[in-house]
C-alpha positions in Angstrom: -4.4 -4.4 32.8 -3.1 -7.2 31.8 -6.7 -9.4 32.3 -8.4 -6.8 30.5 -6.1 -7.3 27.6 -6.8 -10.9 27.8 -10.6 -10.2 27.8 -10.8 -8.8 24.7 -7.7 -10.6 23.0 -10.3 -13.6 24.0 -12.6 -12.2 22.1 -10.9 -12.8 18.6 -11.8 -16.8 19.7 -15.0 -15.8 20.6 -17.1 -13.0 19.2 -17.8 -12.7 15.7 -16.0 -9.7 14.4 -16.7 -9.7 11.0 -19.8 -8.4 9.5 -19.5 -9.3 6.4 -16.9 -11.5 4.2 -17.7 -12.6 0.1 -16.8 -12.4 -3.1 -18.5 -9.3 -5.3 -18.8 -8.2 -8.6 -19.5 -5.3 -10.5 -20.2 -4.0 -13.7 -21.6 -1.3 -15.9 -20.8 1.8 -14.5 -22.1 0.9 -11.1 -21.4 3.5 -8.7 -22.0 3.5 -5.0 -22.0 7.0 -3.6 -20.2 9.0 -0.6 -20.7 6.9 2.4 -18.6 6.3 5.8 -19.4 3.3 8.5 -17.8 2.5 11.6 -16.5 -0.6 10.6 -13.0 -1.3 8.4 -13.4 -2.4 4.7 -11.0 -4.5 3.1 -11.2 -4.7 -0.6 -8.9 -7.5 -2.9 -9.5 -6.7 -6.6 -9.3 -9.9 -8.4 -10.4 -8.8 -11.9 -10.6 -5.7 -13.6 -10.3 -2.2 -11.8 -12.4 0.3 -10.3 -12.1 4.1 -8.3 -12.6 4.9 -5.0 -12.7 8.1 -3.8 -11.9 8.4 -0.3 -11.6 11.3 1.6 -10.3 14.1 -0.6 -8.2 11.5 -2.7 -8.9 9.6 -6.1 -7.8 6.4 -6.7 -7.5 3.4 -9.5 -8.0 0.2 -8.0 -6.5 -2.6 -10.3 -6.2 -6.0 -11.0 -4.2 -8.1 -7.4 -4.3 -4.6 -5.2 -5.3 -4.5 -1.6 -7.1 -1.6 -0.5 -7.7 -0.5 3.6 -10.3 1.7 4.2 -10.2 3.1 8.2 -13.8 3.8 10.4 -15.4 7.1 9.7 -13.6 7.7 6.4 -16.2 9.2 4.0 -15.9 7.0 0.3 -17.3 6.1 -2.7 -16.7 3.4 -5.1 -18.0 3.9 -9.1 -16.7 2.0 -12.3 -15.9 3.9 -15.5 -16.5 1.8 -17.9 -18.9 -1.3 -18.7 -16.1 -3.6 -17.8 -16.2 -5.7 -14.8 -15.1 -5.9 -11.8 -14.5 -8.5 -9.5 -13.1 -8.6 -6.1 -12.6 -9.7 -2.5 -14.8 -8.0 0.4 -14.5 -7.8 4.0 -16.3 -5.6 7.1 -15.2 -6.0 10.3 -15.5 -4.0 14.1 -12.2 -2.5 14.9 -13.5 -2.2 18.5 -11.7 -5.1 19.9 -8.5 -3.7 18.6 -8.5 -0.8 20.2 -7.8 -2.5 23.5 -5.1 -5.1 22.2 -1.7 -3.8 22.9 1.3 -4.6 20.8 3.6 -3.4 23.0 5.3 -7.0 23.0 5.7 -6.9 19.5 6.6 -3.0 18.4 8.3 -2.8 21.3 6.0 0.6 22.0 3.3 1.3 23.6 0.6 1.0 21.1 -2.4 -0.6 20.5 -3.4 -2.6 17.5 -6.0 0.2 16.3 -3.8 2.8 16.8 -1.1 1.0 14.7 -3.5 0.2 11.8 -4.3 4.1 12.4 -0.4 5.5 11.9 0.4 3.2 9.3 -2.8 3.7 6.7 -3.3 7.2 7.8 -7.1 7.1 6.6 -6.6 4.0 4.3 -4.0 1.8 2.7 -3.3 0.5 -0.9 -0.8 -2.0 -1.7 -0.4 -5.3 -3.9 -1.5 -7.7 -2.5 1.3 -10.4 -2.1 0.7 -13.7 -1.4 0.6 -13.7 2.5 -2.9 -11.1 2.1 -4.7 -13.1 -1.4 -3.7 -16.6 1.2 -5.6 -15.1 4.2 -7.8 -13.1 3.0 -9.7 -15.9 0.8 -9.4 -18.2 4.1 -11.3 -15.7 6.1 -14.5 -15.8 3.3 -14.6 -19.4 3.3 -13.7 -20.1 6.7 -16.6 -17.0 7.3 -19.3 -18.8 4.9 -19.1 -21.8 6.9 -21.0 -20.5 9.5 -20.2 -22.6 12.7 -18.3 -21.0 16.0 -15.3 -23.0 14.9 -14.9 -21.5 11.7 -15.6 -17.7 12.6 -12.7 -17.9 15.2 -10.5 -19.4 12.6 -11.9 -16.1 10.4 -10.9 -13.6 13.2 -7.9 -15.0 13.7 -6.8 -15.0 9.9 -7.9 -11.7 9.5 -5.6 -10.5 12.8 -2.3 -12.4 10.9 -3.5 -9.9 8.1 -3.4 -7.0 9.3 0.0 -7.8 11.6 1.1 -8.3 8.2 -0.5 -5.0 6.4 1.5 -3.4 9.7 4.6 -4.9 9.1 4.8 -4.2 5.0 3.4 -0.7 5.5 6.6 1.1 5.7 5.5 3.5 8.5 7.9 3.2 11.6 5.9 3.2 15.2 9.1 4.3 16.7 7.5 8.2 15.6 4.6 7.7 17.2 4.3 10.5 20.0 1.4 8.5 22.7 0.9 12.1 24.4 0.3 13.9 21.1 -2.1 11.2 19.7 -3.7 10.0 22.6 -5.1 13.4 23.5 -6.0 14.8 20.0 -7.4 10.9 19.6 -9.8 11.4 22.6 -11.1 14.6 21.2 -12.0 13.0 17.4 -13.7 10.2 19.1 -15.5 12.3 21.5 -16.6 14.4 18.6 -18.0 11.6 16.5 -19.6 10.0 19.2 -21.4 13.3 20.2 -22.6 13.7 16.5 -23.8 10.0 16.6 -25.5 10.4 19.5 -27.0 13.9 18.5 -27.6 14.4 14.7 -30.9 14.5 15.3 -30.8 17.9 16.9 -29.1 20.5 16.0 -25.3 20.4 16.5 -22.9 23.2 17.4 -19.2 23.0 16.6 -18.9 25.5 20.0 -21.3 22.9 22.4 -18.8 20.1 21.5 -15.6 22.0 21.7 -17.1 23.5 24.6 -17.5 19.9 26.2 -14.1 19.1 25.6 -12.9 22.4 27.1 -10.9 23.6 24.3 -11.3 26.3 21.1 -13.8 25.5 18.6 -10.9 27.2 16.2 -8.8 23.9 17.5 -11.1 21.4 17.7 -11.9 22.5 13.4 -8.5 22.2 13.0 -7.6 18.9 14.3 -10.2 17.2 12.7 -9.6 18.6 9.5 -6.6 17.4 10.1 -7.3 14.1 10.8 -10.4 12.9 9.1 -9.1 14.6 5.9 -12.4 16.8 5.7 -14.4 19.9 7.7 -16.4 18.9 10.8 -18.8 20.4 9.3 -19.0 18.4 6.2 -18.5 15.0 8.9 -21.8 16.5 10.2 -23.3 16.6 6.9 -22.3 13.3 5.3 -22.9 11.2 8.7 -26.5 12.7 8.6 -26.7 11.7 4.9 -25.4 8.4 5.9 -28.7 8.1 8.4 -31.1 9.2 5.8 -29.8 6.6 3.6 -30.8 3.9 5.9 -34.0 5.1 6.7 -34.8 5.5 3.1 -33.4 1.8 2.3 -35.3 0.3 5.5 -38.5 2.3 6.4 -41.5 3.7 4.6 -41.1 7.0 5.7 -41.6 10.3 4.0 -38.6 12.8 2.9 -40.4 15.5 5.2 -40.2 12.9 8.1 -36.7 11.1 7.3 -35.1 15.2 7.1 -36.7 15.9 10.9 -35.1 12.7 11.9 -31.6 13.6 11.1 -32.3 17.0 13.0 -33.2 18.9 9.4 -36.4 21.3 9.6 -36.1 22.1 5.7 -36.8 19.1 3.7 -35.8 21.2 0.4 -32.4 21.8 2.5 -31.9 18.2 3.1 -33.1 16.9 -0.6 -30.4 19.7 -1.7 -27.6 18.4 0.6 -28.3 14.8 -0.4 -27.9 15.3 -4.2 -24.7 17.2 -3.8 -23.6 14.7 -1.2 -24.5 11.8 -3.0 -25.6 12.5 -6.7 -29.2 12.4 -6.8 -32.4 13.3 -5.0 -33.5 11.1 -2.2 -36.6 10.1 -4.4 -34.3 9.0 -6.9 -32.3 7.0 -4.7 -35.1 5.1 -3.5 -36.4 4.7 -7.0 -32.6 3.1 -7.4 -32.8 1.0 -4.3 -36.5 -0.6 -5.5 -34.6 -1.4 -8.9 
């Protein structure tokens, strides 16, 4: 156990976590619409505010906030105003986490995932005090070097800030039941992973709970709670999530892009995208081409 942990806390030296590190702005009533990913998004507003709706929850991001958005959170960022808005942006795999253990540390069993998990319960927002604006501007310019040197020194400034975002959170591990968790934990990820693998066919709430050998009545309800919305709507918005790519990165038709994400009835899916992401897929690609 203990060399596995060591192969993957060796791969904060190594690998290149992060996906994606800069400095955006925006202005004019830009809106990016309901989306999820499997990575975790950091966000550091540095001027102005904006609004993020994330899961079922509103928020007003302003001026020196840090904001912590979990994997497979559907969210959606939009300005109200003309105003601008500046800020800090990361994207990063939480895969390696999931197989660090801070156990050392906390003092419980726990791994580092897990411990984001508890402590942001979907996401985080805080001020960011001087440890997170430090770290997080030395993991965009140690990022946007580009050499091996300078992404390790990236992955390792972004693990000092998350310890910290655990340690300021408030949340106390010491309530964290591993049976409860790890068993309702294994059904969530086995869910999404069988919708990844499977959106485009049709997908049963029964087949999966099914799989997992338990009630589809349970299965609804711990994702519910858990992800914050229906499986049904995860479904949905994951699939919307596809089309979105496919419409960015291909030249395919609606008709074809809806039988790809396992929907027959491309006036179902041009439906379903508008009221999952505000307007038409022809419309979004007319806004992408812009």
């Amino acid at each position: 156990m203990e060399q596995e942990n060591l192969i993957y806390e060796t791969t904060l030296l190594t690998d290149n976590l992060i996906q994606n590190a800069l400095i955006e702005e925006r202005t004019d009533f830009f809106s990016f619409a309901k989306h999820m990913h499997e990575t975790i998004e950091l966000y550091q507003i540095l001027d102005g505010f904006c609004n993020m709706q994330i899961g079922n929850q509103t928020i007003t991001c302003k001026e020196n906030e840090f904001i912590l958005i979990l994997p497979n959170v559907v969210h959606s960022f939009f300005l109200t105003s003309e105003n601008t808005c500046s800020f800090r942006h990361v994207h990063f795999s939480p895969e390696p986490l999931s197989h660090i253990s801070l156990e050392k540390i906390t003092g419980y069993s726990i791994d580092f995932l897990t411990a984001l998990e508890v402590c942001c319960t979907h996401f985080l927002q805080i001020p960011a005090d001087q440890v997170i604006s430090g770290l997080f501007q030395k993991i965009i310019t140690a990022f946007q070097k580009g050499t091996s040197f300078s992404y390790t020194y990236s992955n390792l400034c972004l693990t000092a800030l998350l310890l910290h975002c655990i340690e300021i959170s408030g949340k106390k591990l010491c309530y964290y039941s591993q049976s409860k968790h790890t068993g309702q934990n294994e059904y969530i990820s086995f869910t999404i992973k069988y919708i990844q693998q499977n959106y485009t066919s049709k997908i049963q709430i029964k087949d999966i709970s099914d799989k997992l050998g338990i009630s589809s009545r349970y299965l609804s309800k711990i994702f519910l709670d858990h992800m914050g919305m229906t499986l049904l709507n995860y479904i949905n918005t994951y699939r919307m999530n596809q089309a979105i790519r496919l419409i960015a990165d291909t030249d395919m038709t609606m008709t074809e892009i809806a039988d790809h994400i396992g929907m027959n009835d491309s006036q179902h899916f041009s439906k379903l995208f508008k009221n999952t992401i505000g307007s038409t897929p022809c419309e979004y690609r007319k806004f992408l081409k812009k």
